[in-house]
C-alpha positions as CSV (number, residue, x, y, z in Angstrom):
1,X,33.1,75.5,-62.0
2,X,31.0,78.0,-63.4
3,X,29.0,78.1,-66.5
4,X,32.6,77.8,-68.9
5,X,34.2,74.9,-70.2
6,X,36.6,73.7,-72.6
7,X,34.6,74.0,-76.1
8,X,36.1,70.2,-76.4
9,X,33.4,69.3,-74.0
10,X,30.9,69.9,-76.6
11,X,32.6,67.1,-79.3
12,X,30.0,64.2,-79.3
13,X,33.0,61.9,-78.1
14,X,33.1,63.1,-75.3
15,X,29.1,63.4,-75.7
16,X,28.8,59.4,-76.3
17,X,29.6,56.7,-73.7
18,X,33.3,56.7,-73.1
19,X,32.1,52.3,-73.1
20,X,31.2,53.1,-77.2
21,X,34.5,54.4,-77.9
22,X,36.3,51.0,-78.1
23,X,34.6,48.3,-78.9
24,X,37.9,46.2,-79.8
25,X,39.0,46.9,-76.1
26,X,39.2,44.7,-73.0
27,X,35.5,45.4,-70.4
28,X,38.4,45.9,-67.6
29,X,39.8,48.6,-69.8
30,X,37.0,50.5,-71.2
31,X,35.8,50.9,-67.1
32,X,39.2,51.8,-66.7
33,X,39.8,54.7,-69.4
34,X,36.1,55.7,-68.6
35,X,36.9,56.6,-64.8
36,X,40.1,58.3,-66.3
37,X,38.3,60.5,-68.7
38,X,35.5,61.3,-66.3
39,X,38.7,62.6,-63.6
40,X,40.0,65.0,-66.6
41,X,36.9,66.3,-67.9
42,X,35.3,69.6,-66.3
43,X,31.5,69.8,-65.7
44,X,29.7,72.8,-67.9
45,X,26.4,74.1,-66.4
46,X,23.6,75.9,-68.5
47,X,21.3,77.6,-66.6
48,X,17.9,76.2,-68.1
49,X,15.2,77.9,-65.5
50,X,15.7,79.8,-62.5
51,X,16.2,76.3,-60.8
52,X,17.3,73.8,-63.1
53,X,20.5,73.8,-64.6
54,X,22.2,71.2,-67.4
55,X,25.4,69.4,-66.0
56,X,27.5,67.6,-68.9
57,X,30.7,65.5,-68.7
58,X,32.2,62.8,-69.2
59,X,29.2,60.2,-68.8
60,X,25.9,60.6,-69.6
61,X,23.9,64.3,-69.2
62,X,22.8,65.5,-65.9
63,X,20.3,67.9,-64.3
64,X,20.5,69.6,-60.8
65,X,17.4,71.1,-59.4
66,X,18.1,74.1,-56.9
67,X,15.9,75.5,-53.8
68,X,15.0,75.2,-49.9
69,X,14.6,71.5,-50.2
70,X,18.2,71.0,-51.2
71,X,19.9,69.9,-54.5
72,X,18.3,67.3,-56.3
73,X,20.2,65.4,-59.1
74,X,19.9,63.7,-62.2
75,X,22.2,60.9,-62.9
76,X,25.4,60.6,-61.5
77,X,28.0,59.9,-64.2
78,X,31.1,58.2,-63.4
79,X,32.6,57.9,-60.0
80,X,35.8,59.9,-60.7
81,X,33.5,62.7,-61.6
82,X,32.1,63.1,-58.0
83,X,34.4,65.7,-57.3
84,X,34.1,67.7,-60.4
85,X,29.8,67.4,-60.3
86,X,30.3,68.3,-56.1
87,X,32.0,71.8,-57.2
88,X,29.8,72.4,-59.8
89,X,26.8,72.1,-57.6
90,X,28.6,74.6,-54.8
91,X,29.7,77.5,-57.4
92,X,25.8,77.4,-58.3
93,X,24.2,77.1,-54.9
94,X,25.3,75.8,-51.7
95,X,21.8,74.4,-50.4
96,X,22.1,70.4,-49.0
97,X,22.6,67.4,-50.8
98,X,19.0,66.0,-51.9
99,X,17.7,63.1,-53.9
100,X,19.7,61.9,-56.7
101,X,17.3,60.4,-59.7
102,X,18.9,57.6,-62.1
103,X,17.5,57.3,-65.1
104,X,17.9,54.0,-66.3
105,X,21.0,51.6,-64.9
106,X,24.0,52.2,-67.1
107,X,27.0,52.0,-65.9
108,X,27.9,56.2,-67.4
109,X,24.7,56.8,-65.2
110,X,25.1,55.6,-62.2
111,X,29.0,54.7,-61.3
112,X,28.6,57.9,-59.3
113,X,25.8,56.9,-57.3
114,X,27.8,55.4,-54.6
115,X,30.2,58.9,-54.4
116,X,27.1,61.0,-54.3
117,X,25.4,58.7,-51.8
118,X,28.4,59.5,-49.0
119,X,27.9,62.8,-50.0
120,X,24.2,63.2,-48.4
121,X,21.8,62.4,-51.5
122,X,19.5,60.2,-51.6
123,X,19.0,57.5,-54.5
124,X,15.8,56.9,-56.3
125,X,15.6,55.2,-59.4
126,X,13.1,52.4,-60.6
127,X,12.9,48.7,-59.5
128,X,14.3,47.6,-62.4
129,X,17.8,50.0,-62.1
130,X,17.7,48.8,-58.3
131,X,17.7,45.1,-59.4
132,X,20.1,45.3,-61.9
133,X,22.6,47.5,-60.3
134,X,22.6,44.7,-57.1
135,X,23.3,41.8,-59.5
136,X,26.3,41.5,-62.0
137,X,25.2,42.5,-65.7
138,X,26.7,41.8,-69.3
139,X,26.3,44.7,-72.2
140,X,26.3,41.7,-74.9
141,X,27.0,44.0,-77.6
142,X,30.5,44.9,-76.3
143,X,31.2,42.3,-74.3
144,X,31.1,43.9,-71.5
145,X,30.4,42.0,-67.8
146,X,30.0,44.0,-64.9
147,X,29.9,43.3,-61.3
148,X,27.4,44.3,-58.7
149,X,27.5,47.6,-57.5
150,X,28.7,48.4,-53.8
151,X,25.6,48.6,-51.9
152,X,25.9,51.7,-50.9
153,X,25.1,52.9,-55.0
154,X,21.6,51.0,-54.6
155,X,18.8,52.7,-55.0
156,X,17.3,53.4,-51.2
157,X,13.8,54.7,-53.0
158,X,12.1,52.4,-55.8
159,X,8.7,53.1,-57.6
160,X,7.2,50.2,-60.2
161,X,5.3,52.3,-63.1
162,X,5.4,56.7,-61.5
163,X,6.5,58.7,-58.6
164,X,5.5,62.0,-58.3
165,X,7.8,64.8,-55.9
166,X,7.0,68.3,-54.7
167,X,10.4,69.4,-54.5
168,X,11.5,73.4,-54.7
169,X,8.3,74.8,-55.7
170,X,7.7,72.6,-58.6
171,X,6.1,69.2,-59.5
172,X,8.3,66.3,-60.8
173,X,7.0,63.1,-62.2
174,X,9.6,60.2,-62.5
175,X,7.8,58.2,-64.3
176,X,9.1,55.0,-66.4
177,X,8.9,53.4,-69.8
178,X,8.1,50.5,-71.2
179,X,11.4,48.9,-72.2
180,X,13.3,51.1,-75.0
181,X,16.9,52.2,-74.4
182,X,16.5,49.4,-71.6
183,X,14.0,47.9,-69.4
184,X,15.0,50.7,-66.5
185,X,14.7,53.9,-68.3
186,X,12.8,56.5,-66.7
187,X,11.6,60.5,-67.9
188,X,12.2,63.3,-65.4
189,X,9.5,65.7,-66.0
190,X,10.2,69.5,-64.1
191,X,6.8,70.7,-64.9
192,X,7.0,74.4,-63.5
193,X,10.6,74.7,-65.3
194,X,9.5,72.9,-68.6
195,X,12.3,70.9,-68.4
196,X,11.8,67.1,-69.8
197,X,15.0,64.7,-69.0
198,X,14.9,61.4,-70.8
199,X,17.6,59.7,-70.0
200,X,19.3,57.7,-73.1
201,X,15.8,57.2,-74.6
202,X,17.1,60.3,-76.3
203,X,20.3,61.0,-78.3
204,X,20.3,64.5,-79.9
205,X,22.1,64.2,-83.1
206,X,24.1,61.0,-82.8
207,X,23.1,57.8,-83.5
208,X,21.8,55.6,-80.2
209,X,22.8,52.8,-78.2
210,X,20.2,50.3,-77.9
211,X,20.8,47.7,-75.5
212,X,19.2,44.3,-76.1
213,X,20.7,42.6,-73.0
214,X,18.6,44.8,-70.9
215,X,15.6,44.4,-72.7
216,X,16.0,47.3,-75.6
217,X,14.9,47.7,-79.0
218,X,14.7,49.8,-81.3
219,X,10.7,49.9,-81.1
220,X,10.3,50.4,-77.7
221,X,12.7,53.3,-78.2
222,X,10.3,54.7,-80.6
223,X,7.3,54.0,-78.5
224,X,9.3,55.7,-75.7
225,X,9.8,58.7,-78.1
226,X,6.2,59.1,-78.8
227,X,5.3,59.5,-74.9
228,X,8.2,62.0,-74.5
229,X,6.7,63.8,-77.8
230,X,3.2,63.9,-76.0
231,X,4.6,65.4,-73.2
232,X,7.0,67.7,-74.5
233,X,5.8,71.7,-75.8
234,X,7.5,73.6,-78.2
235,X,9.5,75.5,-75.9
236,X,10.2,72.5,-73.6
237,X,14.1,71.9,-73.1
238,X,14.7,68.4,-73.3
239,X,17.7,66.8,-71.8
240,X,18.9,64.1,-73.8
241,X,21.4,61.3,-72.1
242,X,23.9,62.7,-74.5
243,X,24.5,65.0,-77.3
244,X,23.7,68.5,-76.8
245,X,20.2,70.3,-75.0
246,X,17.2,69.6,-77.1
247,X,14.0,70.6,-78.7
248,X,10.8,69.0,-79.5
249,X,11.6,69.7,-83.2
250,X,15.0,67.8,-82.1
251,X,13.3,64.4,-80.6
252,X,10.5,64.5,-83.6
253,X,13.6,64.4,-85.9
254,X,15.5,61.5,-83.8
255,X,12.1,59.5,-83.8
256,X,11.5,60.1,-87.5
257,X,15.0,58.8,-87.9
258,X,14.4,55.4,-85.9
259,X,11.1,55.1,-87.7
260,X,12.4,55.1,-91.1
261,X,15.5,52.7,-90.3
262,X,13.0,50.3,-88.4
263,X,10.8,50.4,-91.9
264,X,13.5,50.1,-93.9
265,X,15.4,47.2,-91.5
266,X,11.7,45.4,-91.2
267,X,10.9,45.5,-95.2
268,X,14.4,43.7,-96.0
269,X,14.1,41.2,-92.9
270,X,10.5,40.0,-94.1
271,X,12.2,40.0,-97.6
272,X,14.2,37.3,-96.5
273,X,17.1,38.9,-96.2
274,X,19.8,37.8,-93.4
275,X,21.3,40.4,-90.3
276,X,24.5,40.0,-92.5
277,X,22.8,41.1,-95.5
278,X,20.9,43.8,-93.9
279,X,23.7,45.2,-92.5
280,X,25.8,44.9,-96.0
281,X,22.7,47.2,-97.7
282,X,23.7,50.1,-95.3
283,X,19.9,51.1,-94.0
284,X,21.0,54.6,-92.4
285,X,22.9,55.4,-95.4
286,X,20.6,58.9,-95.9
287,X,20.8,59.4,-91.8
288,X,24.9,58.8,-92.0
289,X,25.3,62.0,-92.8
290,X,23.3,63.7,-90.0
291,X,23.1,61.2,-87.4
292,X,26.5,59.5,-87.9
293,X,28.9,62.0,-86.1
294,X,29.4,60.1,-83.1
295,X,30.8,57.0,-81.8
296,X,28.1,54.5,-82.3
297,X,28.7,52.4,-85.0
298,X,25.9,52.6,-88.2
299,X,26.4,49.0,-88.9
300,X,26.0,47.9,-85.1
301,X,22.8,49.9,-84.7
302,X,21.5,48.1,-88.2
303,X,22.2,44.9,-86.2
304,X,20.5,45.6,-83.1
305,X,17.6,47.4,-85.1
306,X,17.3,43.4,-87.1
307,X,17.8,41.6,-83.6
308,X,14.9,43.8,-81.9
309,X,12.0,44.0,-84.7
């Protein structure tokens, strides 16, 4: 595939969870016209070291680390974008298949994992992603009920707080959160490449997802945000689950954000003031402008932001 791509691919809908895009729709269908998008949209790769390299589609954003111990993936997308992520990998570098790394359970992150699994890489992923992915799950916020995955997309590798890899001359934590985006979410730390992928714990320039059925909120997120900022340099690249590559100056301006629309949420909620109410003052109003480009809805993330404090 190269390192070209329809210029589309960079329109935060196609940036944001094809599952955001509509809400009014039946859970059958939005799987459905997810898998469809994902078999119609090409994979763009940016080179981001002399090892790592960005992959972004229709699901959430990837990572593919290059060398003498084989390919070694971040995040799988969806399942119909196997093939597409497969050629990607071989125009770059035809080593072996590796380890594939999910970083949290979501369905955008990990329908591939059984695809990729067949295809020699070996999943690892936290307990939590392992136990969720094995047992049907329900996004409450859309309505959404999935089954168990196949087996087969199981993690085969699980770790409970850190893992740490020597993989391709560098040194990789995997190392997880306490629950933020969900209770699964992991970081992805390259340390030799300076490359920092955090999973949906990190939406560059869009407003988030939070979901409270998997143990979300929108503090966590923030505490999550604050590790990630400890971590991060100035010149670190920072792979967000969607939206385009980031900078620390990007994720201090996302946390900033969540900060001021969890003070703002908080003051009116201790006021007195009902979800409906809260949601009727418009909180993000001076975000909307910045943040509100994408698919997720300002008025559902005022909800979950009230649900979550």
């Amino acid at each position: 595939m190269g390192a070209t791509a329809s210029a589309a691919l960079l329109s935060t809908e196609l940036l944001t969870p094809h599952w955001l895009l509509g809400q009014a729709a039946a859970p059958t269908d939005m799987v459905a016209q997810s898998r469809q998008a994902a078999a119609k949209t090409p994979i763009k790769t940016t080179q981001l070291s002399d090892s790592v390299f960005l992959l972004q589609g229709a699901g959430g954003n990837m990572a593919a680390q290059f060398g003498d111990d084989g390919v070694n993936l971040v995040d799988s997308s969806f399942s119909t974008a196997a093939p597409a992520i497969l050629e990607a990998i071989n125009t770059i570098d035809k080593e072996q298949a590796g380890t594939l790394i999910n970083t949290h359970w979501h369905f955008d992150h990990t329908d591939g994992n059984e695809r990729l699994n067949q295809a020699g890489f070996s999943i690892v992923a936290h307990q939590k992603t392992r136990d969720r992915l094995s047992s049907p799950q329900t996004i409450k916020a859309f309505n959404l009920s999935l089954p168990a995955a196949p087996k087969t997309a199981w993690p085969a590798l699980t770790f409970d707080s850190s893992l740490h890899l020597w993989l391709n001359d560098d040194s990789i934590d995997i190392v997880h959160f306490e629950p933020a985006h969900t209770d699964t979410d992991v970081y992805i730390h390259f340390h030799n490449a300076n490359v920092l992928h955090l999973g949906d714990t990190f939406f560059n320039g869009i407003y988030p997802f939070i979901d409270e059925s998997s143990g979300g909120s929108i503090g966590g997120m923030i505490a999550a945000n604050e590790k990630a900022l400890s971590i991060a340099e100035n010149n670190t690249k920072i792979i967000p689950g969607h939206g385009p590559l980031g900078t620390k100056a990007d994720l201090q301006s996302f946390h900033d954000m969540l900060s001021g629309l969890r003070d703002k949420v908080a003051a009116l909620k201790k006021s007195g003031s009902s979800e409906q109410e809260v949601i009727a003052a418009k909180p993000t109003a001076q975000w909307d402008p910045i943040w509100g480009k994408g698919s997720m809805s300002a008025d559902l993330l005022a909800g979950i932001a009230y649900r979550t404090i």
